[in-house]
VOBA-1610 file (N, C-alpha, C; in pm, whole numbers, padded with zeros to 5 digits, always signed):
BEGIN
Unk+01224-07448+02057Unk+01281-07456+02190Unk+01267-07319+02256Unk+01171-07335+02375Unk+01214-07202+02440Unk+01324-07142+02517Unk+01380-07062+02506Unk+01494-07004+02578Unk+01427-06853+02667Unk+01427-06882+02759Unk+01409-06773+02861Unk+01509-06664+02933Unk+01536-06595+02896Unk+01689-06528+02941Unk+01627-06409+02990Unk+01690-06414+03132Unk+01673-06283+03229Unk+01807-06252+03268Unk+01791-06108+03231Unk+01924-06028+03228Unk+01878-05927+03369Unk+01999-05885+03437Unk+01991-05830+03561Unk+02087-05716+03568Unk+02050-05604+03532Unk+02181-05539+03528Unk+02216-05418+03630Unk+02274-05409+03672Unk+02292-05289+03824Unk+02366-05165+03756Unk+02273-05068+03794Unk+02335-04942+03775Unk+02409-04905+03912Unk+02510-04821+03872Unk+02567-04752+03966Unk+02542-04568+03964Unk+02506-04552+04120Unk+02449-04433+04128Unk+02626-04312+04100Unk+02707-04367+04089Unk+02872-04315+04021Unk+02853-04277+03823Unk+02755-04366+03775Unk+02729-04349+03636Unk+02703-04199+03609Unk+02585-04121+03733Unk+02556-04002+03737Unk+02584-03883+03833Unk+02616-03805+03739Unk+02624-03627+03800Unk+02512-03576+03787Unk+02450-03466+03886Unk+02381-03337+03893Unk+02463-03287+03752Unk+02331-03235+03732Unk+02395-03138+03574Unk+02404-02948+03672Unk+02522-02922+03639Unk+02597-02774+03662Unk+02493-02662+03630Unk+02551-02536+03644Unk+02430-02415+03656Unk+02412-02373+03523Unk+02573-02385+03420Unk+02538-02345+03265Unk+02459-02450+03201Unk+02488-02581+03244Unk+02376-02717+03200Unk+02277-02668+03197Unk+02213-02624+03318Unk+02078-02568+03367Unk+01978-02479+03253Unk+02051-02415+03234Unk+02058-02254+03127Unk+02028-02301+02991Unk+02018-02402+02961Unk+02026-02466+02827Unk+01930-02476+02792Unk+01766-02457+02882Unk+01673-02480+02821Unk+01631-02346+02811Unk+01658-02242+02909Unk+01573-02106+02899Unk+01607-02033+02801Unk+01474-01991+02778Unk+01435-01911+02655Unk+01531-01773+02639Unk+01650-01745+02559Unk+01763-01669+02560Unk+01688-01488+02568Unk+01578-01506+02443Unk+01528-01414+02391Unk+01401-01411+02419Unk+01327-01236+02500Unk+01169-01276+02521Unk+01097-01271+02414Unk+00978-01355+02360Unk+00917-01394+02278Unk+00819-01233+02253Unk+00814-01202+02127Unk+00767-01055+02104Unk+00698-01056+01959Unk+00626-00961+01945Unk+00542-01016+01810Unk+00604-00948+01697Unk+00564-00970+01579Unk+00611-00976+01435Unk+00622-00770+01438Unk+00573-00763+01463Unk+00533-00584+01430Unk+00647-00508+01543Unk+00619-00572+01664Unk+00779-00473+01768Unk+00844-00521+01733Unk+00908-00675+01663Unk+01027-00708+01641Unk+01064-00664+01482Unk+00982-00620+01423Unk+01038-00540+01307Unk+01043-00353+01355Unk+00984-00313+01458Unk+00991-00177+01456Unk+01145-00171+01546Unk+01207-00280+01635Unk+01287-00278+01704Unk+01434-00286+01601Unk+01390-00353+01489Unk+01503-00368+01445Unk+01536-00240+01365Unk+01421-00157+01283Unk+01397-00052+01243Unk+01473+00037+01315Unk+01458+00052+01449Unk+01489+00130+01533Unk+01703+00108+01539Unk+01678+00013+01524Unk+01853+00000+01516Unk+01923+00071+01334Unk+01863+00088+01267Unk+01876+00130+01138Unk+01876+00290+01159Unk+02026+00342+01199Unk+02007+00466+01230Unk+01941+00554+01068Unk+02021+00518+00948Unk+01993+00614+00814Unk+01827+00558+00811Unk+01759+00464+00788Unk+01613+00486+00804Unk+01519+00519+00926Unk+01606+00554+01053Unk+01539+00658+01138Unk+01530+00810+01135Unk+01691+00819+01069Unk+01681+00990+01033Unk+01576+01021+00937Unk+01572+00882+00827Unk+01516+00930+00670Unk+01386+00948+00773Unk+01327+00858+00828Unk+01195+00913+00911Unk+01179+01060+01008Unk+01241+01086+01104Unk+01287+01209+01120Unk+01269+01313+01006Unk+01340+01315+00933Unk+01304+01425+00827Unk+01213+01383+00695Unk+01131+01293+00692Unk+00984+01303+00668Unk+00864+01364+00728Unk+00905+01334+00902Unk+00769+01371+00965Unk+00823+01521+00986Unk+00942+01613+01018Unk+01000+01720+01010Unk+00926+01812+00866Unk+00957+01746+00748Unk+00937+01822+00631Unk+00745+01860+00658Unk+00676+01680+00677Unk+00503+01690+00682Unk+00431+01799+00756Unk+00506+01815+00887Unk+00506+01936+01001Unk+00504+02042+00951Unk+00648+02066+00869Unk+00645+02236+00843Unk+00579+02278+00689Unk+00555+02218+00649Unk+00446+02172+00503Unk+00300+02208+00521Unk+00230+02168+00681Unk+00114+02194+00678Unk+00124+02307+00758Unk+00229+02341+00861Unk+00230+02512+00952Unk+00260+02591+00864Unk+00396+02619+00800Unk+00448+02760+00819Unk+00380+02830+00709Unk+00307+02752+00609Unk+00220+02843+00545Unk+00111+02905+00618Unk+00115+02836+00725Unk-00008+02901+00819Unk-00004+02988+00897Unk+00141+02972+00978Unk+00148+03093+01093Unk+00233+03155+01043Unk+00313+03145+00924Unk+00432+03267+00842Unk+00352+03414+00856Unk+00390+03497+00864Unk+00365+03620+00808Unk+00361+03676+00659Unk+00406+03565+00580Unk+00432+03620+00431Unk+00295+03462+00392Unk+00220+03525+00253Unk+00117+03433+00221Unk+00223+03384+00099Unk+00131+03252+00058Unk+00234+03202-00048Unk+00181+03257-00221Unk+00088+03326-00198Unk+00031+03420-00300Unk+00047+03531-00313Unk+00114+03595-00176Unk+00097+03762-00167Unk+00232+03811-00256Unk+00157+03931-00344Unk+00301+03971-00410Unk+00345+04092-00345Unk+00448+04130-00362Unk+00512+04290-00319Unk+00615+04327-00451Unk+00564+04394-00536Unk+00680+04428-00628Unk+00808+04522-00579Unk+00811+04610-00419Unk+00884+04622-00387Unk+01046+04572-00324Unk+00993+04406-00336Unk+01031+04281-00266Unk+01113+04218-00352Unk+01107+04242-00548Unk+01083+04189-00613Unk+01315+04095-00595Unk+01284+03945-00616Unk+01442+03882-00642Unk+01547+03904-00522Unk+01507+03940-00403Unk+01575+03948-00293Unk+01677+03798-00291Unk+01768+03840-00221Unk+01870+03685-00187Unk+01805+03663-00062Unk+01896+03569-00028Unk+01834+03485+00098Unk+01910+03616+00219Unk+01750+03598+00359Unk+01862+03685+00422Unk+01718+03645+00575Unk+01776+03750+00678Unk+01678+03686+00835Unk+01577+03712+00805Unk+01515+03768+00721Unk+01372+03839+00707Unk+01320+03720+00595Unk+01360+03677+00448Unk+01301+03580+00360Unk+01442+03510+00341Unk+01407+03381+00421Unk+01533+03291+00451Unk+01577+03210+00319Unk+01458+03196+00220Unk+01498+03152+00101Unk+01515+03256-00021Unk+01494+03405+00009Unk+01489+03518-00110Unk+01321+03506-00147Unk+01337+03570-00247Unk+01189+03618-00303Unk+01181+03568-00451Unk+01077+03587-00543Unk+01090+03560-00644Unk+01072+03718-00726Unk+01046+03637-00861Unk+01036+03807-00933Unk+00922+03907-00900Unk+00792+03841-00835Unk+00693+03896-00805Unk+00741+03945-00690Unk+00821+03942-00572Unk+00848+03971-00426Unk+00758+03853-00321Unk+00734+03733-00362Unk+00650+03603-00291Unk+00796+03573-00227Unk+00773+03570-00104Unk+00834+03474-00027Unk+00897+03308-00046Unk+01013+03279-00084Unk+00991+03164-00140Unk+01046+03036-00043Unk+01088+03075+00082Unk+01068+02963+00158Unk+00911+02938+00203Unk+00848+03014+00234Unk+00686+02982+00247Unk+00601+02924+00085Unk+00676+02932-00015Unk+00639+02905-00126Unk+00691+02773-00113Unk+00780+02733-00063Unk+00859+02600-00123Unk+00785+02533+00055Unk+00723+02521+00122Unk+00700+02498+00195Unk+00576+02433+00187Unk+00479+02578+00071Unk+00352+02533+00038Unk+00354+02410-00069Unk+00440+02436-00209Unk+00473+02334-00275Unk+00474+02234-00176Unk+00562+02191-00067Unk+00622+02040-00033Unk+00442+01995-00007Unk+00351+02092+00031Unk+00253+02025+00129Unk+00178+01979+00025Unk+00137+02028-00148Unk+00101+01986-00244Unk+00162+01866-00311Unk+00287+01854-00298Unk+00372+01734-00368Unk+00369+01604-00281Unk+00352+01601-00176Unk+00284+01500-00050Unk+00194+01495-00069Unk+00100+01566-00079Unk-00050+01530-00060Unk-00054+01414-00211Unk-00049+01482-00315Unk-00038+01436-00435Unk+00031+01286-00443Unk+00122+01267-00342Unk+00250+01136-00323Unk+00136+01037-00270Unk+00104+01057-00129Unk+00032+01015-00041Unk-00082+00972-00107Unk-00175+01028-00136Unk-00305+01004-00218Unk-00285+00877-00312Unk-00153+00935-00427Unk-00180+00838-00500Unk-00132+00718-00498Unk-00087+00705-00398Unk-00005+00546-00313Unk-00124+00491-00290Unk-00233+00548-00160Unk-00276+00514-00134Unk-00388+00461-00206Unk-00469+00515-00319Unk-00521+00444-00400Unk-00477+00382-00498Unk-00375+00367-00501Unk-00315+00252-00613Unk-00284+00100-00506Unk-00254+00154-00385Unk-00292+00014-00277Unk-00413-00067-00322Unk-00494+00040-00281Unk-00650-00022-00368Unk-00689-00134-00455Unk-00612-00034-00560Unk-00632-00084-00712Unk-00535-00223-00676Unk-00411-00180-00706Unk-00315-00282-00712Unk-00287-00397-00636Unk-00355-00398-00483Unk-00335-00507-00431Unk-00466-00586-00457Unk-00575-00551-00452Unk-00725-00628-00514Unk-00655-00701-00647Unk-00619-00665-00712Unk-00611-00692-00853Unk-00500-00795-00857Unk-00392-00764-00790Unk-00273-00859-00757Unk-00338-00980-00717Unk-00406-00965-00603Unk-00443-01064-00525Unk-00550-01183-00577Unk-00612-01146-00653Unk-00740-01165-00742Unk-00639-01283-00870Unk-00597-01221-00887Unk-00481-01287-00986Unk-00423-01379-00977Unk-00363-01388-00844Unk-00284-01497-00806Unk-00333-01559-00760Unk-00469-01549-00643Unk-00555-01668-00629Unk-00562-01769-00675Unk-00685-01711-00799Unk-00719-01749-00875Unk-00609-01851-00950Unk-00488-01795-01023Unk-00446-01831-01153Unk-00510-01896-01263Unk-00416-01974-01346Unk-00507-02011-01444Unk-00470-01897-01566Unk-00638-01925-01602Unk-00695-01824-01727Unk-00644-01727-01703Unk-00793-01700-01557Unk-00738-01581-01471Unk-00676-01486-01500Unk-00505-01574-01466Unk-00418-01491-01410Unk-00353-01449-01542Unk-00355-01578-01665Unk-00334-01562-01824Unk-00386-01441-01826Unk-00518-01380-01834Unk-00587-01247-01918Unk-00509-01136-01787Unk-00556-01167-01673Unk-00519-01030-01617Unk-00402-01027-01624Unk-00273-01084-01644Unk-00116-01035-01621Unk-00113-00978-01774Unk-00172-01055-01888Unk-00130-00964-01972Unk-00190-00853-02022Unk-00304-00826-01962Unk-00378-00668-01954Unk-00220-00565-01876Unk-00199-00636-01806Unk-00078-00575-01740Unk+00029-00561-01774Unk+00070-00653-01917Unk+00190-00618-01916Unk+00142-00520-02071Unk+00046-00533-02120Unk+00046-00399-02226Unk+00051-00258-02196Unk-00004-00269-02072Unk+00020-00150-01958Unk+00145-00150-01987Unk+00214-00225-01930Unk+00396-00172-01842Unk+00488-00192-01984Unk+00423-00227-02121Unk+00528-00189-02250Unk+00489-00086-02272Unk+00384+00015-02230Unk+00392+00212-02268Unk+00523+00205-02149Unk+00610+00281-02223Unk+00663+00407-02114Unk+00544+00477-02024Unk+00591+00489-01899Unk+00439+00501-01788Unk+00500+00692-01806Unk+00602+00738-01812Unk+00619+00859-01834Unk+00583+00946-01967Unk+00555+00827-02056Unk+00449+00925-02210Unk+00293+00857-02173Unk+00271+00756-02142Unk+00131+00699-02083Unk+00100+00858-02015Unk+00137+00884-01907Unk+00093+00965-01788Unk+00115+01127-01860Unk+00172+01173-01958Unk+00219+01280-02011Unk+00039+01279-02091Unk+00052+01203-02184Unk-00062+01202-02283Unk-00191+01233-02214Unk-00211+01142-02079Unk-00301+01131-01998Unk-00375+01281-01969Unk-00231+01337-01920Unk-00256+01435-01853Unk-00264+01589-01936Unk-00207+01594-02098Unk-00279+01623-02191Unk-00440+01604-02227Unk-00501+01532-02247Unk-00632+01517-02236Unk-00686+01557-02142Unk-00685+01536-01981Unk-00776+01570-01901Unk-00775+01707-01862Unk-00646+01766-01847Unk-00616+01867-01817Unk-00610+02043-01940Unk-00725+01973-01977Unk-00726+02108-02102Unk-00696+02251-02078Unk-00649+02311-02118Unk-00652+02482-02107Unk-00784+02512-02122Unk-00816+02654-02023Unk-00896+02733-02021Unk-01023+02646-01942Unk-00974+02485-01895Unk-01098+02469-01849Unk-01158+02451-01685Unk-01075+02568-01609Unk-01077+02580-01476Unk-01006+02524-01392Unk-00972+02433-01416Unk-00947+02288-01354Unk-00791+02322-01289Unk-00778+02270-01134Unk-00650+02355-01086Unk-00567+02208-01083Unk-00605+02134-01192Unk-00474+02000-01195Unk-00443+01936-01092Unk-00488+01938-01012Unk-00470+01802-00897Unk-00574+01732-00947Unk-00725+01723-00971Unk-00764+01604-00988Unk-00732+01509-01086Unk-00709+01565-01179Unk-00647+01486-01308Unk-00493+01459-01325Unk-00432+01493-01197Unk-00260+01413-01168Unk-00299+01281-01103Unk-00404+01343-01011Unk-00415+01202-00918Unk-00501+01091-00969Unk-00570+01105-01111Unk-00659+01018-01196Unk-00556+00964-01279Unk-00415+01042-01348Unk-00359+00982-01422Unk-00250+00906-01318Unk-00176+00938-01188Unk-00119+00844-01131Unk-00216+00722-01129Unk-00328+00735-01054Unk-00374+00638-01017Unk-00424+00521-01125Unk-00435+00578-01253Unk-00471+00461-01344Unk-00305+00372-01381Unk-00181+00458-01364Unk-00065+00402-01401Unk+00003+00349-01306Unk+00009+00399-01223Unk+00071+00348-01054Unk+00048+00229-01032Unk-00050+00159-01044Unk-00098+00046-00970Unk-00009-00075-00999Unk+00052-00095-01108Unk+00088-00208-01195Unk+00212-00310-01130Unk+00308-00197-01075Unk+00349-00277-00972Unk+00354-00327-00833Unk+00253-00281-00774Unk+00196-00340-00658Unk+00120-00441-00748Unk+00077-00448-00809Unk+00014-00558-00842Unk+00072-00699-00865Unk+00188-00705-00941Unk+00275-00779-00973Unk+00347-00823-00852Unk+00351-00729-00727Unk+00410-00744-00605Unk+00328-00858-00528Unk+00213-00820-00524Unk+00103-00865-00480Unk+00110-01001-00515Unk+00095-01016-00655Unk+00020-01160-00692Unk+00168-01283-00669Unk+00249-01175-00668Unk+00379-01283-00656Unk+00371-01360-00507Unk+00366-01232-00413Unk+00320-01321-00284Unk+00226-01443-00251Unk+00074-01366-00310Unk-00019-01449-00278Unk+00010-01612-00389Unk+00068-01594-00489Unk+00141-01702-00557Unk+00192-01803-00463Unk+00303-01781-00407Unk+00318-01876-00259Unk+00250-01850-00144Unk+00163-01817-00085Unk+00074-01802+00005Unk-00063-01900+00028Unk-00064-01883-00122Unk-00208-01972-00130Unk-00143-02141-00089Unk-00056-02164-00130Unk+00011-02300-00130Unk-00010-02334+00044Unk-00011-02274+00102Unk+00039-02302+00236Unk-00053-02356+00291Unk-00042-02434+00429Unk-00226-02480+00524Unk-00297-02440+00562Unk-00328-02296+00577Unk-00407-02220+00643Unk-00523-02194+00568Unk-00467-02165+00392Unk-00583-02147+00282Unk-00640-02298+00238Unk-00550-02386+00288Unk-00633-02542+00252Unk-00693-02548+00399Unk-00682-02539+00512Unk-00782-02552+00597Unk-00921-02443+00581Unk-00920-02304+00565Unk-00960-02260+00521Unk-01079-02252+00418Unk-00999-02359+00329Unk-01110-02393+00187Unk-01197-02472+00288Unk-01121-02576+00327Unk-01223-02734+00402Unk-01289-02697+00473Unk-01281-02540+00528Unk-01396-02523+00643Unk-01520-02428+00555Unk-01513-02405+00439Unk-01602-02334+00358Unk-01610-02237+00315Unk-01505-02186+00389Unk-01459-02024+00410Unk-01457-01946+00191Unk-01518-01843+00208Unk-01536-01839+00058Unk-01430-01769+00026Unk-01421-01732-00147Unk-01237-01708-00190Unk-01279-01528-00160Unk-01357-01478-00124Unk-01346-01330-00135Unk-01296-01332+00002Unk-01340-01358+00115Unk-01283-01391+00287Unk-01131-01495+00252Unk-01110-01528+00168Unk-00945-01615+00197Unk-00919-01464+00183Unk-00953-01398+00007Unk-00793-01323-00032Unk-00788-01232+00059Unk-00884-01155+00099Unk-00879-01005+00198Unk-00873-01035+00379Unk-00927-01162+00435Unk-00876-01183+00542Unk-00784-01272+00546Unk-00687-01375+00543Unk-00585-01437+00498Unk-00446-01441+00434Unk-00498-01433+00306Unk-00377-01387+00221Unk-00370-01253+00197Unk-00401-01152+00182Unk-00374-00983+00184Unk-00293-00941+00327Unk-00368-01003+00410Unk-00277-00972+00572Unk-00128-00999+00547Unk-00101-01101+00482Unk+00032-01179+00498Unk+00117-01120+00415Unk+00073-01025+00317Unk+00136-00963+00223Unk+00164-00817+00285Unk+00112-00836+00426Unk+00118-00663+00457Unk+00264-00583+00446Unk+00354-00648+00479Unk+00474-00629+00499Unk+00542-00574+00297Unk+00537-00651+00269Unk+00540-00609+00148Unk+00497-00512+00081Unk+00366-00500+00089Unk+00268-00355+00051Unk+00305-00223+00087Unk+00322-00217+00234Unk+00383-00161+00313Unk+00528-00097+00203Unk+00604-00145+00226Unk+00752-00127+00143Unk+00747-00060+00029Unk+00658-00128-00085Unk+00571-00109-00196Unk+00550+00052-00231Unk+00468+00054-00079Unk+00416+00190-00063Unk+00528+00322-00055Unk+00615+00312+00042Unk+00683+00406+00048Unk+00781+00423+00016Unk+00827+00326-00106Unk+00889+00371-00270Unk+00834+00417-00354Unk+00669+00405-00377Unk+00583+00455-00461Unk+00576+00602-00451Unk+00567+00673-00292Unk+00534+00795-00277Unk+00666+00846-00342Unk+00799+00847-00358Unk+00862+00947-00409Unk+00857+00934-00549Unk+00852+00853-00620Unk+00794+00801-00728Unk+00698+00868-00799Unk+00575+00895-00727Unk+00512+00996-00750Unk+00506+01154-00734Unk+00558+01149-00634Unk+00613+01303-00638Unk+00705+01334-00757Unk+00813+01292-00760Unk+00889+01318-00899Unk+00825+01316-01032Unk+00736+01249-01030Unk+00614+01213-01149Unk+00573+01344-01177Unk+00465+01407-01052Unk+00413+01508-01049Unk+00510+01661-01081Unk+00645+01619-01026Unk+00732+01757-01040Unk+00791+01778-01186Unk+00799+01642-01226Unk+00847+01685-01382Unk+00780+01680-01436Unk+00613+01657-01401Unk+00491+01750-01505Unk+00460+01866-01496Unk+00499+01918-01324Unk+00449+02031-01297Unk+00538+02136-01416Unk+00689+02060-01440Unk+00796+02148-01439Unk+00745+02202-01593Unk+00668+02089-01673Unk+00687+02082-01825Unk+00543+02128-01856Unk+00460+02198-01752Unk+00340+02280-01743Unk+00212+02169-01788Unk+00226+02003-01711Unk+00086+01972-01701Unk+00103+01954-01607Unk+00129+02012-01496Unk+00066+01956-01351Unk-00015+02099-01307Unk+00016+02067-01172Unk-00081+02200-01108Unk-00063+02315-01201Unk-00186+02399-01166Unk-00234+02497-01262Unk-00247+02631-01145Unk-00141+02768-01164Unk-00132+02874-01063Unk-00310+02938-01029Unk-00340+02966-00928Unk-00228+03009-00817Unk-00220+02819-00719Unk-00199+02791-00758Unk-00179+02659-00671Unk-00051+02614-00746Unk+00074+02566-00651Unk+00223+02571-00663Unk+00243+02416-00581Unk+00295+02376-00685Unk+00369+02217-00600Unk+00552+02292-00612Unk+00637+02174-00605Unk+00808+02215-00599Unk+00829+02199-00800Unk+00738+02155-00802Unk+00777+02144-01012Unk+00771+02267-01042Unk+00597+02343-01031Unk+00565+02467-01101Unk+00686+02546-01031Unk+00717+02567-00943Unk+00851+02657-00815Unk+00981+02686-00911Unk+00993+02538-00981Unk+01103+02475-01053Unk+01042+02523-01187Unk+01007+02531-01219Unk+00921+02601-01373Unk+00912+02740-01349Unk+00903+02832-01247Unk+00877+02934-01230Unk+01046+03011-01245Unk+01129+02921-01190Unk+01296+02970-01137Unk+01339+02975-01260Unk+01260+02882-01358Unk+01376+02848-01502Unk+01452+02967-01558Unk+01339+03085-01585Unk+01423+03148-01688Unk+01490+03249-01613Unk+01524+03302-01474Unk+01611+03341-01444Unk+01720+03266-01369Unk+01735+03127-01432Unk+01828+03061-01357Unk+01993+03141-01352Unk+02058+03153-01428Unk+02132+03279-01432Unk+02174+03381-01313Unk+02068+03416-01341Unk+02077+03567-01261Unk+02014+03509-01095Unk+01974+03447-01082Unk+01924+03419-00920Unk+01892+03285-00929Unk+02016+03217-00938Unk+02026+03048-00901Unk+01953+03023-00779Unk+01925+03077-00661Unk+01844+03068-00554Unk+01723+03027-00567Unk+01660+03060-00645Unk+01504+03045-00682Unk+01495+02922-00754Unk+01601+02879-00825Unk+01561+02674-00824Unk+01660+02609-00763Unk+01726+02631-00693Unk+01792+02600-00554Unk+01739+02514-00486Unk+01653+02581-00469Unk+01577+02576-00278Unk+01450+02436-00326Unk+01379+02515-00419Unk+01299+02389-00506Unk+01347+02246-00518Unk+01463+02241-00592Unk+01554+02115-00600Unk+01577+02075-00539Unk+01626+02150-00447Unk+01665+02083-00263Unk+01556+01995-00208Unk+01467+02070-00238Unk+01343+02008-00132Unk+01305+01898-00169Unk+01321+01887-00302Unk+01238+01771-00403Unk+01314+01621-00394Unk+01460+01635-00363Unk+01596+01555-00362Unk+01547+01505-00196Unk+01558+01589-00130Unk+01549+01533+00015Unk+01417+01468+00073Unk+01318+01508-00020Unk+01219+01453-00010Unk+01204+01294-00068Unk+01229+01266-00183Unk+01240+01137-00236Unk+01381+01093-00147Unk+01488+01178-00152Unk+01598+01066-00095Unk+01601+01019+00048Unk+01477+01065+00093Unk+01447+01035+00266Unk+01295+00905+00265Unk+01267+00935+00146Unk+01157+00799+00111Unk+01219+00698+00123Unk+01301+00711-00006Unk+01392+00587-00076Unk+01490+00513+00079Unk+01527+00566+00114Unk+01633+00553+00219Unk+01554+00487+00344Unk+01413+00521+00402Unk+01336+00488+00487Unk+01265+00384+00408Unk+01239+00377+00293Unk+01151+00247+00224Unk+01334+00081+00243Unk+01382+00161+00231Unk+01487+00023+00215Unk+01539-00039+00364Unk+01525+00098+00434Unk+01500+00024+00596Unk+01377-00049+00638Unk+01291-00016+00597Unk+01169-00077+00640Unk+01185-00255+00529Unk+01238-00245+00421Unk+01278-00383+00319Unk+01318-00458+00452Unk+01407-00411+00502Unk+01518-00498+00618Unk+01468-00534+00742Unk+01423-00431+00785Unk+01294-00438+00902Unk+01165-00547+00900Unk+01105-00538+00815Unk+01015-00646+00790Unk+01065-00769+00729Unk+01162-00815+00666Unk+01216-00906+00600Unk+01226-01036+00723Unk+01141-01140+00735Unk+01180-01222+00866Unk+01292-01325+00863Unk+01353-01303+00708Unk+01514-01363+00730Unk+01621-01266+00769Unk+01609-01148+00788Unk+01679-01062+00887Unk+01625-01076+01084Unk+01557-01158+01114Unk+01497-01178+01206Unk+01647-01282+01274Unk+01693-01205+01418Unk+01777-01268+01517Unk+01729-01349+01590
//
């Protein structure tokens, strides 16, 4: 049986209101749309203790590469007339036993213990994110042989690893002014945890659509890991990095201190700190100033690496 039913129903123009001016407001965009990099340097920027720690990084890098330059006192020149002065307007940090100037000494150190920091970050980026990345791709076998090449690595103590290291390369009598063979033994030990950093990312990374569209368009795995997945890890690396540099500096200062690092006349803040030892006593000033530098140097890393954690982190994102 058919039944045909037409329904007729009347609206009333009373059913509706104009929607109000805060109604209105409900769709516009609260916040202007800004990219991943100003909206982490903006938030950075609100992190007053990792703006100072920056402040007195680029402060220390500044007077690290000048005042050995335009000082009037060299960081080699001796004066035995000079010899253990205190601090005063003329040598603002005192002298040592030779009469060397030792704020221009501890100045020259900082610019050696950076360079040395810097360097070996930066090639353990290298090493460690290729290798990370390579790893986690991949997995598998893979990632079976290379993680545990890695973890026989990380069961040495990396502080008798790097001691021994630097025993061997660094022989007596054989010229050698010990920076290249600090920055051969960081760089073979350093890497291990960027690596592990690394592959953990690209571990969930690869999962995502971009590396399955990616595959389907042909795109080969050396162009996924280094244009794709390495980008996406930048933020991380980044972080990585500038916990590593004090890391290494301290590395380098308590070799310098225990006589395998730099080799005189070339002075990082260790040898400074090796030099002060045996008159600690009698002129506490002379590993003072060393210690100081070495503390504020890592504790302005550390402090600017954990702002930048927060800064880049996009679940801190408002």
């Amino acid at each position: 049986m058919d039944q045909n039913f037409d329904y007729k129903i009347d609206i009333s123009e009373e059913l509706f209101s104009p929607l109000s001016a805060e109604e209105k407001k409900v769709e516009n965009i609260v916040r202007p749309s800004i990219g991943y990099w100003k909206d982490a340097w903006t938030r950075l920027k609100s992190n007053k203790t990792a703006l100072i720690s920056l402040i007195i990084i680029t402060i220390t890098v500044i007077l690290s590469v000048f005042v050995p330059m335009i000082s009037g006192f060299r960081y080699d020149a001796t004066d035995l007339k000079m010899t253990n002065l205190s601090p005063s307007g003329t040598n603002w940090f005192g002298t040592d036993q030779l009469g060397r100037d030792i704020f221009v000494r501890v100045m020259y150190g900082a610019r050696y213990s950076l360079i040395i920091g810097f360097l070996a970050a930066i090639i353990n980026i290298g090493i460690g994110v290729l290798y990370g990345g390579i790893s986690g791709f991949f997995g598998g076998k893979v990632d079976n042989v290379m993680m545990r090449f890695v973890d026989v690595l990380y069961s040495i103590p990396l502080t008798i690893y790097v001691i021994i290291l630097m025993a061997i390369l660094n022989k007596p009598g054989g010229g050698s002014s010990g920076l290249g063979t600090i920055l051969i033994a960081l760089s073979i030990s350093y890497w291990i945890g960027m690596a592990r950093i690394v592959r953990g990312e690209v571990l969930q990374l690869k999962q995502q659509e971009f590396v399955l569209a990616a595959k389907s368009l042909g795109v080969s795995n050396a162009k996924i890991i280094l244009r794709h997945l390495i980008p996406n890890c930048v933020g991380s690396i980044i972080v990585t990095m500038t916990l590593l540099i004090p890391s290494a500096i301290f590395t380098e200062a308590f070799l310098s201190f225990i006589g395998l690092g730099l080799v005189p006349p070339l002075a990082s803040l260790g040898t400074l700190a090796n030099e002060a030892m045996p008159a600690i006593y009698v002129f506490p000033y002379q590993l003072f100033f060393p210690s100081l530098m070495i503390c504020i140097i890592i504790l302005a890393f550390n402090l600017f690496g954990d702002g930048l954690t927060e800064a880049l982190d996009p679940k801190n994102k408002r």
